[in-house]
N, C-alpha and C positions, 0 to 999 in steps of 0.2 A: 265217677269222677266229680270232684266238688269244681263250681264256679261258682263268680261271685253273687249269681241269681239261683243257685241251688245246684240239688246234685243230682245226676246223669249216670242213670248204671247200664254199663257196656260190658258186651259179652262178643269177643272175639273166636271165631269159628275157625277149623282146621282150615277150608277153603278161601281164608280171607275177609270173609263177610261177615258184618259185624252185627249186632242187636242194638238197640236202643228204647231207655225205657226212663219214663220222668213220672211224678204221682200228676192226677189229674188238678189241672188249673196251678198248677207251681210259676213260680213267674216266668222259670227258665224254657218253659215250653214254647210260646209265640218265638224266640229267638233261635231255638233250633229247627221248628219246624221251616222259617225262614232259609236256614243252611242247607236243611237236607232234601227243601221244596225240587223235585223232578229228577230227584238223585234215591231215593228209597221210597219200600212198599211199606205202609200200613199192614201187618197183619192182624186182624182182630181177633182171631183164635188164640193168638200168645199175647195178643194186647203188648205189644209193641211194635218197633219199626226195625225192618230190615235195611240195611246200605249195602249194597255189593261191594264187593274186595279193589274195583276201579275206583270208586272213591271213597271208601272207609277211609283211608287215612288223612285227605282234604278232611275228610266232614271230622271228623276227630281231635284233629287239630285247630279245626276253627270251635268249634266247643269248650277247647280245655284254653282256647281268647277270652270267651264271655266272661 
C-alpha cells in the first residue's frame, strides 16, 4: 500500500490477520510502528509484523491516512 511516506506491503491471511512489512529505516516506519505499538507481534523469523484479525482493519486504515 503506497503512502505519502512510502510503501507498506500487507499480506492479508485466511484467519483475518494481517502481515506487515516496510524496508529498514524508510520514513514510513516510526509512523506505523506508532499505530500498531501494543496492537502486533514482531516476528523476526519472517522479519515482519503480525496484527491480529481484532485490529487489522483499525491498523489498516490508519496507514492507508499517512
Amino acid at each position: 500500500m503506497e503512502t505519502s511516506l512510502g510503501k507498506v506491503w500487507v499480506t492479508h491471511f485466511d484467519n483475518g490477520d494481517a502481515a506487515l512489512w516496510w524496508p529498514d529505516r524508510a520514513r514510513v516506519g516510526p509512523p506505523v510502528v506508532e499505530l500498531i505499538d501494543g496492537r502486533a507481534a514482531w516476528k523476526p523469523k519472517f522479519k515482519n509484523w503480525i496484527v491480529p484479525a481484532t485490529y487489522a482493519e483499525d491498523i489498516i486504515a490508519g496507514i492507508s491516512d499517512l
